[in-house]
PDB file of N, H, CA, C and O in Angstrom:
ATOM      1  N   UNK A   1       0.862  -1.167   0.000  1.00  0.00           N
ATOM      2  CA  UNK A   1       0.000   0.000   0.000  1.00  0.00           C
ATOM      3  C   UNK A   1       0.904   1.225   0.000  1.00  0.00           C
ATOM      4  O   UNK A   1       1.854   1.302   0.779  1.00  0.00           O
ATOM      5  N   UNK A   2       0.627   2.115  -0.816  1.00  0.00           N
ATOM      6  H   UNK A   2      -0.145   2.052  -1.449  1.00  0.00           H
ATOM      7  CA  UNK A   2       1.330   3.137  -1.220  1.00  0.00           C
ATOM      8  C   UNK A   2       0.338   4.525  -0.526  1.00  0.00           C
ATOM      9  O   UNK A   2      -0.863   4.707  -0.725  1.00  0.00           O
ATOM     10  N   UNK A   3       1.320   5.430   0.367  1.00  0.00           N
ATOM     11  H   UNK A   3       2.296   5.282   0.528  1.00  0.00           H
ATOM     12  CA  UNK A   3       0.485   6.838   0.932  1.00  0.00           C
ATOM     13  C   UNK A   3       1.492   7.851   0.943  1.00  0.00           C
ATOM     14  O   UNK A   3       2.706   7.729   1.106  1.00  0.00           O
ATOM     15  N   UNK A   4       0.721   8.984   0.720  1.00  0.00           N
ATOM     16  H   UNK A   4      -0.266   9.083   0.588  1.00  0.00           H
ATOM     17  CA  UNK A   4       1.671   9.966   1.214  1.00  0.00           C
ATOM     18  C   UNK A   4       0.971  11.460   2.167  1.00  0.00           C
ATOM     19  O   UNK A   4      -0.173  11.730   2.531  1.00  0.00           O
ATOM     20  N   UNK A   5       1.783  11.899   2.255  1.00  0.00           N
ATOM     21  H   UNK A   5       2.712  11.680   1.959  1.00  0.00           H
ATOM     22  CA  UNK A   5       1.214  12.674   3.604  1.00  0.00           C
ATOM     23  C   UNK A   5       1.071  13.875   3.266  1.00  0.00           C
ATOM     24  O   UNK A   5       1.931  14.193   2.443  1.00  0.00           O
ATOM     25  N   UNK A   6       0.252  14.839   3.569  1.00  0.00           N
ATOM     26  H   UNK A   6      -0.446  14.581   4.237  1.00  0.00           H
ATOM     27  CA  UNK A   6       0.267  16.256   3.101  1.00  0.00           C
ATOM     28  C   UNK A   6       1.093  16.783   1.887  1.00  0.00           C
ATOM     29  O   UNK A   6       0.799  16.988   0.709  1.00  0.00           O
ATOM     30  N   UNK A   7       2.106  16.908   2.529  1.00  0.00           N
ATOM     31  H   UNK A   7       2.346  16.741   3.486  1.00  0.00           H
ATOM     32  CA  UNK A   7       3.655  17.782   1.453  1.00  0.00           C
ATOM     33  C   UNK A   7       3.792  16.805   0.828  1.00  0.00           C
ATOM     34  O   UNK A   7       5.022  16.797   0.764  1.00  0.00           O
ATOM     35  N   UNK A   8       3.391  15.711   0.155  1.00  0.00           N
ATOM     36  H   UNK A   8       2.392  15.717   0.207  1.00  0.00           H
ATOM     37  CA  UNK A   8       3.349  14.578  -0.697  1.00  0.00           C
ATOM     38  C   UNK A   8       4.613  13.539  -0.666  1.00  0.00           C
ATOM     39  O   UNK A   8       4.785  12.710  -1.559  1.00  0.00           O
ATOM     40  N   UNK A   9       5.314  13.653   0.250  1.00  0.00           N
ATOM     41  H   UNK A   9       5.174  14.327   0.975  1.00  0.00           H
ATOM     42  CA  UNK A   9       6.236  12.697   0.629  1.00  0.00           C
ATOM     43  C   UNK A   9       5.814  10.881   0.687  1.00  0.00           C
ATOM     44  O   UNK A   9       5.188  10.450   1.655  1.00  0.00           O
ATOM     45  N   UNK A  10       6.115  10.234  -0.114  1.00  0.00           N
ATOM     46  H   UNK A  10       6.623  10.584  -0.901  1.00  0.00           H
ATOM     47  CA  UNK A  10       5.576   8.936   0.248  1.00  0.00           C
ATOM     48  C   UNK A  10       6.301   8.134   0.675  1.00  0.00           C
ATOM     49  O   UNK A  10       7.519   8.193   0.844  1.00  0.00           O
ATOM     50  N   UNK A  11       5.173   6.868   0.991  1.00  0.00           N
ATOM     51  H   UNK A  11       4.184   6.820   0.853  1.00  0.00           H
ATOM     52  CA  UNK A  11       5.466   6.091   2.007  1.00  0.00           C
ATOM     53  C   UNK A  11       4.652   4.733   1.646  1.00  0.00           C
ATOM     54  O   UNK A  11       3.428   4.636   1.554  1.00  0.00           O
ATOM     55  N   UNK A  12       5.727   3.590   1.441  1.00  0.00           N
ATOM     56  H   UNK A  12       6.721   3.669   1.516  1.00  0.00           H
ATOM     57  CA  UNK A  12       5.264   2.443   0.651  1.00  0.00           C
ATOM     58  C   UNK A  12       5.041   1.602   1.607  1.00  0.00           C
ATOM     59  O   UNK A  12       6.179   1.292   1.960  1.00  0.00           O
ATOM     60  N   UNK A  13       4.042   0.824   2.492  1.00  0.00           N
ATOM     61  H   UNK A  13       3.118   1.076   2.205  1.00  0.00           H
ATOM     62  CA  UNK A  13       4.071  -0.830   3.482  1.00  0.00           C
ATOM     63  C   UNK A  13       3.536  -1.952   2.771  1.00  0.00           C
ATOM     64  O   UNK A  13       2.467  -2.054   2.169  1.00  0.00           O
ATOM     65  N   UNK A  14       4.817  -3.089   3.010  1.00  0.00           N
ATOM     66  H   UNK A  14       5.685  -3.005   3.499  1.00  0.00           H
ATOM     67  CA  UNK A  14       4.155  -4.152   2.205  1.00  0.00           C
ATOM     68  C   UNK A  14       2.738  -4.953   3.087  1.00  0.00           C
ATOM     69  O   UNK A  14       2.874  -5.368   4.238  1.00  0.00           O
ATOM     70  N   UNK A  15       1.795  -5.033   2.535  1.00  0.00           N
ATOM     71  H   UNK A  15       1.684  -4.696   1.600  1.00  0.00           H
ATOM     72  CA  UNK A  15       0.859  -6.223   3.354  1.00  0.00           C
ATOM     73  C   UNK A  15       0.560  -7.285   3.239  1.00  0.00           C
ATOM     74  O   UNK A  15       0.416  -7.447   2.027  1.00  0.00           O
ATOM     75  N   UNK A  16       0.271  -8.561   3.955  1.00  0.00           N
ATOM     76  H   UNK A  16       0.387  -8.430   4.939  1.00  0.00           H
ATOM     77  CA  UNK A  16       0.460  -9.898   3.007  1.00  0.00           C
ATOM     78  C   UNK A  16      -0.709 -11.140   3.726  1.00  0.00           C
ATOM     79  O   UNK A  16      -0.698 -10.952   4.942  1.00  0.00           O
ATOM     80  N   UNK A  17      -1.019 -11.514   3.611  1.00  0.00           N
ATOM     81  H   UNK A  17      -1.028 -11.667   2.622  1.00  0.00           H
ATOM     82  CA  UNK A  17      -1.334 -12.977   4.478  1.00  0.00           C
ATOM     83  C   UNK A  17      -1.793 -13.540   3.517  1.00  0.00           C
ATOM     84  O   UNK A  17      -1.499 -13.273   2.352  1.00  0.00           O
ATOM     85  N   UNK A  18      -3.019 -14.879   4.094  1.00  0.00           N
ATOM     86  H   UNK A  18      -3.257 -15.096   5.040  1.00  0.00           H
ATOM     87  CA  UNK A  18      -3.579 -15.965   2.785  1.00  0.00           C
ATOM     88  C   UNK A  18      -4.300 -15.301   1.681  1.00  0.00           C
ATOM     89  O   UNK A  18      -4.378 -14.078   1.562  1.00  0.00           O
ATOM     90  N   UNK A  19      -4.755 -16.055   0.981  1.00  0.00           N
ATOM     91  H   UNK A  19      -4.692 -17.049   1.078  1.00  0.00           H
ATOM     92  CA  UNK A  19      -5.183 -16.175   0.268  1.00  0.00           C
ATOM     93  C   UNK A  19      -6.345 -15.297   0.326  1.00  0.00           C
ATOM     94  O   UNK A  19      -6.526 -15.383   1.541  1.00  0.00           O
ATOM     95  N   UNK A  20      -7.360 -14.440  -0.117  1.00  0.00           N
ATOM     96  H   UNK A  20      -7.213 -14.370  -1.104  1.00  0.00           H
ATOM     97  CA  UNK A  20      -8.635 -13.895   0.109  1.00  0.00           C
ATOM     98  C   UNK A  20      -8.706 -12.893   1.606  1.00  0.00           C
ATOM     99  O   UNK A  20      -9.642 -12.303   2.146  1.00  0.00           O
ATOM    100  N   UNK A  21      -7.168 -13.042   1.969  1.00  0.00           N
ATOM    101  H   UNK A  21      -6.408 -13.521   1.531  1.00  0.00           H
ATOM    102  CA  UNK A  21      -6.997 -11.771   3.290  1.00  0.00           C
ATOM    103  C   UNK A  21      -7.671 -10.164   2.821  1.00  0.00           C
ATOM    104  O   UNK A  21      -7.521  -9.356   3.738  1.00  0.00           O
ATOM    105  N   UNK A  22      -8.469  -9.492   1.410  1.00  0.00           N
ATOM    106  H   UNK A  22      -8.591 -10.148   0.666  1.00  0.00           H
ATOM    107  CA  UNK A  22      -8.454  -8.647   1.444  1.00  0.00           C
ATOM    108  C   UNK A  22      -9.576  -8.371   0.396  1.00  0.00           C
ATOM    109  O   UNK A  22      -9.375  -8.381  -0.819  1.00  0.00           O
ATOM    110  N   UNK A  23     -11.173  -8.040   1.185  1.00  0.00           N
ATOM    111  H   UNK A  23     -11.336  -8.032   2.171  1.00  0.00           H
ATOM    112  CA  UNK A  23     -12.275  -8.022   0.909  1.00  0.00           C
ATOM    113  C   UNK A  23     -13.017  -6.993  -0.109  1.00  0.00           C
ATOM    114  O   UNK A  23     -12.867  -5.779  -0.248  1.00  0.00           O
ATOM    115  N   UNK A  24     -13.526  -7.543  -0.504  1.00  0.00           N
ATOM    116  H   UNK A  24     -13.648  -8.529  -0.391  1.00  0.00           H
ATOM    117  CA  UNK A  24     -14.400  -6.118  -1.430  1.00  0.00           C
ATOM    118  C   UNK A  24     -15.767  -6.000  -0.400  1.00  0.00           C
ATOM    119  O   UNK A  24     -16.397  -6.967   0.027  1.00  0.00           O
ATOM    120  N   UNK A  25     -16.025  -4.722  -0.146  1.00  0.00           N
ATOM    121  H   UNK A  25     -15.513  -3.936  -0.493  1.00  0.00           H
ATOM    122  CA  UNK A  25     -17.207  -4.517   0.799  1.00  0.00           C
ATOM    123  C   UNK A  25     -18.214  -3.738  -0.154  1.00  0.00           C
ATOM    124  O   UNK A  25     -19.393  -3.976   0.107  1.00  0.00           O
ATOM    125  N   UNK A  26     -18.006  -2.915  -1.137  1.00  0.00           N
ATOM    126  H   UNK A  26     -17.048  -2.722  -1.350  1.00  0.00           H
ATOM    127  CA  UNK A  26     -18.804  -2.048  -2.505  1.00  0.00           C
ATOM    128  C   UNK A  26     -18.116  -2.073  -3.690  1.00  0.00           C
ATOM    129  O   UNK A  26     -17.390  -3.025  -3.975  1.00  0.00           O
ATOM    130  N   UNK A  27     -18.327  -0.754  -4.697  1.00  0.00           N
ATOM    131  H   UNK A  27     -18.917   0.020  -4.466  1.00  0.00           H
ATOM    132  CA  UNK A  27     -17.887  -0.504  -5.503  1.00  0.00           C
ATOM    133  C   UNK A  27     -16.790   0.408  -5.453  1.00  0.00           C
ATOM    134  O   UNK A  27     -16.051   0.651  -6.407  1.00  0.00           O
ATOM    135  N   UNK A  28     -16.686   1.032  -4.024  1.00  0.00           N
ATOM    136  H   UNK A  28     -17.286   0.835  -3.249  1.00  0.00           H
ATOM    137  CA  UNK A  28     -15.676   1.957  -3.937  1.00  0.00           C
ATOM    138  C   UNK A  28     -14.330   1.499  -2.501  1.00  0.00           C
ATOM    139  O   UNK A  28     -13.322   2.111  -2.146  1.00  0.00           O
ATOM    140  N   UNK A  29     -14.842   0.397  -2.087  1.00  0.00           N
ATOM    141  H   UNK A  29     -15.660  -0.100  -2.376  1.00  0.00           H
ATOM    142  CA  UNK A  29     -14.094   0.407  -0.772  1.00  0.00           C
ATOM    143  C   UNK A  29     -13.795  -0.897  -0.971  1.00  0.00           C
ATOM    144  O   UNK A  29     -14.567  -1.639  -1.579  1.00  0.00           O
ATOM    145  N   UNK A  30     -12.399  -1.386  -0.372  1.00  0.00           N
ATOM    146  H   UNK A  30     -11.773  -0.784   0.122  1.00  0.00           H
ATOM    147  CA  UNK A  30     -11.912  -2.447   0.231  1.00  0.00           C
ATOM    148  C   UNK A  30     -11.830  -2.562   1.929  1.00  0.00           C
ATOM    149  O   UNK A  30     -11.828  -1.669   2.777  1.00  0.00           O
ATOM    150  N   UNK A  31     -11.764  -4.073   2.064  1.00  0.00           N
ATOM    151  H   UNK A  31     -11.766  -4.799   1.376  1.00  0.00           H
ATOM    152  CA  UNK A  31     -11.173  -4.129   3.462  1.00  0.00           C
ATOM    153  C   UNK A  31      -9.810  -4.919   3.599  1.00  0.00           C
ATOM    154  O   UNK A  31      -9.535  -5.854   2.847  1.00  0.00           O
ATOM    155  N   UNK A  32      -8.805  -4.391   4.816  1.00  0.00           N
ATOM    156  H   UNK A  32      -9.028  -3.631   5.427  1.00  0.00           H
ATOM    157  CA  UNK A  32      -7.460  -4.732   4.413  1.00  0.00           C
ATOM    158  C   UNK A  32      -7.415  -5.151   5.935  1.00  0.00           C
ATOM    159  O   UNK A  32      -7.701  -4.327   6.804  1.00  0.00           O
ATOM    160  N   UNK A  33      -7.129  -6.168   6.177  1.00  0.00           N
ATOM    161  H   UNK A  33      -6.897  -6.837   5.471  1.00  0.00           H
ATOM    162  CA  UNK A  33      -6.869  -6.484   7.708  1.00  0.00           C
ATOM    163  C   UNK A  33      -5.784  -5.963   8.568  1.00  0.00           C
ATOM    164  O   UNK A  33      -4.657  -6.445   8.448  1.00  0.00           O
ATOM    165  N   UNK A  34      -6.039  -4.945   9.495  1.00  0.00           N
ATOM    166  H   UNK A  34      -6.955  -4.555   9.592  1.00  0.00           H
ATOM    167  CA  UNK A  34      -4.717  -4.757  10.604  1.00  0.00           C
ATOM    168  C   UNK A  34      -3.734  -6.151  11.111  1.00  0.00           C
ATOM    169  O   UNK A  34      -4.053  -7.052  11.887  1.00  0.00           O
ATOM    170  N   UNK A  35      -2.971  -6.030  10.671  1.00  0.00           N
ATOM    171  H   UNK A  35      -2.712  -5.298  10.041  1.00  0.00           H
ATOM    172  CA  UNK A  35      -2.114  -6.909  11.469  1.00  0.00           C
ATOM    173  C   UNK A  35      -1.139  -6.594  12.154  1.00  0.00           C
ATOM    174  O   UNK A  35      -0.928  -5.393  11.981  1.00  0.00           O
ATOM    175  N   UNK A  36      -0.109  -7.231  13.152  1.00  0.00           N
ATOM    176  H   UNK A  36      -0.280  -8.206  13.293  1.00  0.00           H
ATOM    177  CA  UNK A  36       0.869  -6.691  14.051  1.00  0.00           C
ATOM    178  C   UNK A  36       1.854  -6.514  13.177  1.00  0.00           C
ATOM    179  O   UNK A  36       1.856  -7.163  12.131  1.00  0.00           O
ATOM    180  N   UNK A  37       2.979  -5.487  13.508  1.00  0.00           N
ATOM    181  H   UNK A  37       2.978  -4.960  14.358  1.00  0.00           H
ATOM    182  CA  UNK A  37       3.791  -4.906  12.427  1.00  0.00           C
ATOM    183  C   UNK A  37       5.227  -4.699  13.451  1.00  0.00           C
ATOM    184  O   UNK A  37       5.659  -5.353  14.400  1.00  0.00           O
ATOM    185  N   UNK A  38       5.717  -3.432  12.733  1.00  0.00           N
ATOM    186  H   UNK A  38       5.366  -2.900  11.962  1.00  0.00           H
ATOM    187  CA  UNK A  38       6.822  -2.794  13.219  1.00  0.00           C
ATOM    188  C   UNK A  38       6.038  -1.618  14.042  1.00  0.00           C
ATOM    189  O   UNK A  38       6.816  -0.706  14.324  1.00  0.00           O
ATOM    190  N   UNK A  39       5.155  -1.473  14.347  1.00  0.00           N
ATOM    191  H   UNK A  39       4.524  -2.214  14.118  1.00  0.00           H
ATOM    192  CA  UNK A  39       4.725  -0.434  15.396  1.00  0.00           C
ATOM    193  C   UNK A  39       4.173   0.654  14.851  1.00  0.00           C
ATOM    194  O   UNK A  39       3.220   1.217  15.390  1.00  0.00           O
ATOM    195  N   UNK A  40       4.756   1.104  13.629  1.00  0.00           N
ATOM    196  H   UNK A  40       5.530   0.648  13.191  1.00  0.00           H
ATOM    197  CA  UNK A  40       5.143   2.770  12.824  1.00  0.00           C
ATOM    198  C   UNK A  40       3.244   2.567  12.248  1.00  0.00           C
ATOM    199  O   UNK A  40       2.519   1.657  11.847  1.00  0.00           O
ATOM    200  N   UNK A  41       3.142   4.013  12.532  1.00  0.00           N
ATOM    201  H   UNK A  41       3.731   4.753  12.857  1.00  0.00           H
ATOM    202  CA  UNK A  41       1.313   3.850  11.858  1.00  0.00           C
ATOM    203  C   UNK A  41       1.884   4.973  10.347  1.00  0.00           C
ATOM    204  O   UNK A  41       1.286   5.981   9.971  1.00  0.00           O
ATOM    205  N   UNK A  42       3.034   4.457   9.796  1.00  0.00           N
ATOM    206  H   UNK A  42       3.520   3.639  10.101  1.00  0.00           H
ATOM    207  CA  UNK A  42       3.161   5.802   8.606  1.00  0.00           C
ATOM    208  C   UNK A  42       1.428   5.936   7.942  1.00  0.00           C
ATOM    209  O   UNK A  42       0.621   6.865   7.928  1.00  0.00           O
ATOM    210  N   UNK A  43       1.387   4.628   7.481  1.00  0.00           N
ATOM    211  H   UNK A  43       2.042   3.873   7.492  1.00  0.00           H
ATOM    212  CA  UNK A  43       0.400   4.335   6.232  1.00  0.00           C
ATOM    213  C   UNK A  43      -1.316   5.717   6.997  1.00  0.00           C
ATOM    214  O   UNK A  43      -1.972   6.552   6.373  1.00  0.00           O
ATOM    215  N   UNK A  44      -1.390   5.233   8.666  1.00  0.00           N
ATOM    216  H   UNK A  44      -0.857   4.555   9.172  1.00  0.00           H
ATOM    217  CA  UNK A  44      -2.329   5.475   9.000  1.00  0.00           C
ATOM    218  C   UNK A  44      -2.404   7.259   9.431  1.00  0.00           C
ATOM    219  O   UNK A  44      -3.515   7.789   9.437  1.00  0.00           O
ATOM    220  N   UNK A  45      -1.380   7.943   9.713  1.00  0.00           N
ATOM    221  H   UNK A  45      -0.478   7.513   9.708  1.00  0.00           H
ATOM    222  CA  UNK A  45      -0.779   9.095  10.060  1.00  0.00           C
ATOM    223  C   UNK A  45      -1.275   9.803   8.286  1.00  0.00           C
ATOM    224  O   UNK A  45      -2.056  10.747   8.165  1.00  0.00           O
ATOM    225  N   UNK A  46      -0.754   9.238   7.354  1.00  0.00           N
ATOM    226  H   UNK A  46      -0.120   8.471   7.452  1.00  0.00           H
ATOM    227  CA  UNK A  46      -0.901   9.612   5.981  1.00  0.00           C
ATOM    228  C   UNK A  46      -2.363   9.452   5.574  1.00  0.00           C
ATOM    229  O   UNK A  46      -2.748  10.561   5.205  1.00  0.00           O
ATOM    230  N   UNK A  47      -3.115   8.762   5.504  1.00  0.00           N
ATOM    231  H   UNK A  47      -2.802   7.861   5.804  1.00  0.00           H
ATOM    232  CA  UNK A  47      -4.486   8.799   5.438  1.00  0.00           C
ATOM    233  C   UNK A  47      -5.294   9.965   5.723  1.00  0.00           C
ATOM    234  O   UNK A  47      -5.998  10.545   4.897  1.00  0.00           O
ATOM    235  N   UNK A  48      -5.092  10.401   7.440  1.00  0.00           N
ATOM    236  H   UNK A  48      -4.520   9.929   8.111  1.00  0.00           H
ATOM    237  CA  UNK A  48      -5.888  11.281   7.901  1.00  0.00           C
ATOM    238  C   UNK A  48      -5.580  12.562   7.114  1.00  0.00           C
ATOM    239  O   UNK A  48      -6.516  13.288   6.781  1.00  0.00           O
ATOM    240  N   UNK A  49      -3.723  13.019   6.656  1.00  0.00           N
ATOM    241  H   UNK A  49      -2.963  12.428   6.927  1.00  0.00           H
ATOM    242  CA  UNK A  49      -3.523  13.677   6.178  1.00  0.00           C
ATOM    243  C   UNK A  49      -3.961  14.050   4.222  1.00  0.00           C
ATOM    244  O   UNK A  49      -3.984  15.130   3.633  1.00  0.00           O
ATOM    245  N   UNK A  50      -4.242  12.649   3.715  1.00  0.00           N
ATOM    246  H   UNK A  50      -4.223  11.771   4.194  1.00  0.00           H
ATOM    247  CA  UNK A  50      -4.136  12.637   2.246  1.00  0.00           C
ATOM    248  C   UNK A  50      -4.574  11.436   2.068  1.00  0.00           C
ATOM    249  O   UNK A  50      -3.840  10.453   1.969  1.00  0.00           O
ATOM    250  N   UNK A  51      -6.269  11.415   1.991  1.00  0.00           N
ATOM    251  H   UNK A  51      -6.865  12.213   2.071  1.00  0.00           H
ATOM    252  CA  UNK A  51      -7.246   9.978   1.935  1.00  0.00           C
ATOM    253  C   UNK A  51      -6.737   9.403   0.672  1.00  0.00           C
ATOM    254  O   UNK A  51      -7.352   8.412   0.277  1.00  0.00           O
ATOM    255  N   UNK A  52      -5.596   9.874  -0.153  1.00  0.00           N
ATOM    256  H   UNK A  52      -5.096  10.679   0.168  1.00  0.00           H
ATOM    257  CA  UNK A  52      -5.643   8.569  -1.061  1.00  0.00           C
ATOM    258  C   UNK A  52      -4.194   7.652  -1.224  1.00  0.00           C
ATOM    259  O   UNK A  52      -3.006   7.970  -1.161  1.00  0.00           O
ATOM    260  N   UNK A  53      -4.542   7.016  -1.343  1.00  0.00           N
ATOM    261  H   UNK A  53      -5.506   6.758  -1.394  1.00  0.00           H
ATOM    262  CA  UNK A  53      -3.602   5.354  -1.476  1.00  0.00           C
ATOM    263  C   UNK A  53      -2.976   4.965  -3.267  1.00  0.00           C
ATOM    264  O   UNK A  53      -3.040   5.482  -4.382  1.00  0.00           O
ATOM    265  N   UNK A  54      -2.595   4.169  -2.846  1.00  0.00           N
ATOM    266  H   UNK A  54      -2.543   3.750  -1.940  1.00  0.00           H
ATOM    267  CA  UNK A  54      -2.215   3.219  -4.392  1.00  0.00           C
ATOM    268  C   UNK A  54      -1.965   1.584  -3.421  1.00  0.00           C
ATOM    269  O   UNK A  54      -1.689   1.314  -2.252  1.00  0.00           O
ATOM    270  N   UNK A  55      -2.199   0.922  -4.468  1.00  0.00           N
ATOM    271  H   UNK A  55      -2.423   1.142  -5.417  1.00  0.00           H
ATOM    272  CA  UNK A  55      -2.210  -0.298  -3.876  1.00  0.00           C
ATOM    273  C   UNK A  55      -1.855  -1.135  -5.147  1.00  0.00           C
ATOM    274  O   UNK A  55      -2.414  -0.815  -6.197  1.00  0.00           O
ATOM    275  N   UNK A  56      -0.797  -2.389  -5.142  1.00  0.00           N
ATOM    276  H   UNK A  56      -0.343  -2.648  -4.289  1.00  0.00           H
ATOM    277  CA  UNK A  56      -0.488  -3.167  -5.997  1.00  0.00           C
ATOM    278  C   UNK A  56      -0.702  -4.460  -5.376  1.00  0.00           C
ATOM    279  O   UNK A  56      -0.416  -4.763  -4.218  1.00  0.00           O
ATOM    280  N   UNK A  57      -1.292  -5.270  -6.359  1.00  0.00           N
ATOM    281  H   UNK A  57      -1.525  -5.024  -7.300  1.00  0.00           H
ATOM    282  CA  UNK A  57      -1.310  -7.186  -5.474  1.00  0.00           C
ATOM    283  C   UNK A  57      -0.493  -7.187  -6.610  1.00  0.00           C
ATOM    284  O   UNK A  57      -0.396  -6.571  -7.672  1.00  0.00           O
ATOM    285  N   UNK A  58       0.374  -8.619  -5.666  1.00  0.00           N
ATOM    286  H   UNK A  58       0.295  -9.119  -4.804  1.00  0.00           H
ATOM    287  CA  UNK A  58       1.057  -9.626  -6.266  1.00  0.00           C
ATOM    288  C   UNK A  58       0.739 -11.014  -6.413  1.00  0.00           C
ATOM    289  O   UNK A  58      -0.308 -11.377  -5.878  1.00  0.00           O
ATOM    290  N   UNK A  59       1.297 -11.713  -6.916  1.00  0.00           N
ATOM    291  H   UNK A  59       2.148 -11.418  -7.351  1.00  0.00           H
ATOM    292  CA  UNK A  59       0.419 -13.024  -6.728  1.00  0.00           C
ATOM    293  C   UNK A  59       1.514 -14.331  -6.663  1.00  0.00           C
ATOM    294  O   UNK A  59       1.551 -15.063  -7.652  1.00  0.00           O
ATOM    295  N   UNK A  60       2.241 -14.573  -5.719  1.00  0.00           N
ATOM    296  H   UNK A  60       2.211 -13.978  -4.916  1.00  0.00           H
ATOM    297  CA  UNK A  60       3.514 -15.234  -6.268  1.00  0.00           C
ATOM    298  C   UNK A  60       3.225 -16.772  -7.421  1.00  0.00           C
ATOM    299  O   UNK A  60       2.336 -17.623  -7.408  1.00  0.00           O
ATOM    300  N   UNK A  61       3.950 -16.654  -7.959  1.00  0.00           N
ATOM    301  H   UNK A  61       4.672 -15.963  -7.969  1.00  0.00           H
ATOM    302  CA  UNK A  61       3.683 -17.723  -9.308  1.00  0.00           C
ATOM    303  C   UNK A  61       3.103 -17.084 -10.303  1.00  0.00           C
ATOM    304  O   UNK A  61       3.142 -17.659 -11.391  1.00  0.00           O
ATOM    305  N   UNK A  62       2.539 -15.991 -10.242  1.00  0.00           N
ATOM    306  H   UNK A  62       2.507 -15.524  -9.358  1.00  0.00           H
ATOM    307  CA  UNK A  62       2.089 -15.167 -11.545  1.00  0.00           C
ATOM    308  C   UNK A  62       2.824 -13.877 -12.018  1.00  0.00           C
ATOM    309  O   UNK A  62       3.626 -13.140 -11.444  1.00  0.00           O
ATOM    310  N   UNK A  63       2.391 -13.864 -12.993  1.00  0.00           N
ATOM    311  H   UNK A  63       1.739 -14.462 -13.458  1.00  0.00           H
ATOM    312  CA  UNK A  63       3.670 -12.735 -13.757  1.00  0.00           C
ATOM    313  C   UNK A  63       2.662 -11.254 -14.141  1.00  0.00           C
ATOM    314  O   UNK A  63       3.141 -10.304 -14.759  1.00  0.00           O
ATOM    315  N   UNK A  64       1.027 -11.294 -13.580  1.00  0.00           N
ATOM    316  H   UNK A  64       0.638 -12.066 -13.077  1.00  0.00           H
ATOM    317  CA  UNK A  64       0.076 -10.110 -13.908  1.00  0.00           C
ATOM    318  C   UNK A  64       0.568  -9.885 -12.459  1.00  0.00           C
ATOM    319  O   UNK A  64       1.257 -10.457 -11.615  1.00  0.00           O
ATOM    320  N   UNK A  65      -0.398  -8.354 -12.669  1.00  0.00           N
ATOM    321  H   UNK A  65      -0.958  -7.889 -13.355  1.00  0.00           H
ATOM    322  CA  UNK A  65      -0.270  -7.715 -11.252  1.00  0.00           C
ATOM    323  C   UNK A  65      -1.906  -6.648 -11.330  1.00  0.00           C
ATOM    324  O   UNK A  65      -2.349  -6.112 -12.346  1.00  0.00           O
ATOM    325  N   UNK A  66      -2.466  -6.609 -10.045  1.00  0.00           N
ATOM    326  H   UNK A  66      -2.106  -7.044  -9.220  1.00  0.00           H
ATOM    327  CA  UNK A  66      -3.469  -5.463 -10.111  1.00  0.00           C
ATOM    328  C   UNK A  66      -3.069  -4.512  -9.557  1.00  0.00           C
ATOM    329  O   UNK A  66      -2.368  -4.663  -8.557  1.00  0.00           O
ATOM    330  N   UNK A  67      -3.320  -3.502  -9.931  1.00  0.00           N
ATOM    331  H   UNK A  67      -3.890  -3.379 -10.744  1.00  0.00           H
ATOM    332  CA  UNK A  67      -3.094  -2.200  -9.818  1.00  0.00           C
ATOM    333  C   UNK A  67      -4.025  -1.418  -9.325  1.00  0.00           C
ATOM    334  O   UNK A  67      -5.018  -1.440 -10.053  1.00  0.00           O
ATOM    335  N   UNK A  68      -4.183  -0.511  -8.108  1.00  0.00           N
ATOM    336  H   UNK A  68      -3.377  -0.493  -7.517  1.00  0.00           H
ATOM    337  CA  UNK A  68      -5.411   0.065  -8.125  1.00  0.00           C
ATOM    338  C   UNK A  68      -5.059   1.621  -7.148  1.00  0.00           C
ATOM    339  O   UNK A  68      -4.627   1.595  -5.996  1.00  0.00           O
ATOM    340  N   UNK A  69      -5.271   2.510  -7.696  1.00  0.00           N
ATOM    341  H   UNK A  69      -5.622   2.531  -8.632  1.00  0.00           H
ATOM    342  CA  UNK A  69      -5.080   4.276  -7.479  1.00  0.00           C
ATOM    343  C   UNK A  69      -6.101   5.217  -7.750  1.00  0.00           C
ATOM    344  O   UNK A  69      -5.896   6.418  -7.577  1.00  0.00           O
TER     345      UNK A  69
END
């Protein structure tokens, strides 16, 4: 997940677990599960400042990728 903060400085966290860890709830929103980390809330500090994201899945064994900004 890709954020950046006001003065547009960014700030990339990788996120990962199984399979289907990361929900469609509409047409405009995902859900991404909190999990325990390194402590640092960059991603969440950047939000309040600059609601928008970029987000890339990977898929290991595949060579596509989704993209979504």
């Amino acid at each position: 997940i890709a954020s950046s903060d006001n003065e547009g400085r960014m700030d990339v966290s990788p996120k990962g677990d199984a399979p289907g860890f990361v929900k469609i709830l509409d047409d405009e929103t995902l859900a991404i599960p909190d999990r325990p980390g390194n402590q640092r809330f960059d991603t969440f500090c950047n939000l309040f400042q600059s609601p928008r994201i970029g987000l890339i899945f990977l898929i290991p064994g595949k060579r596509e990728t989704l993209r979504i900004g």
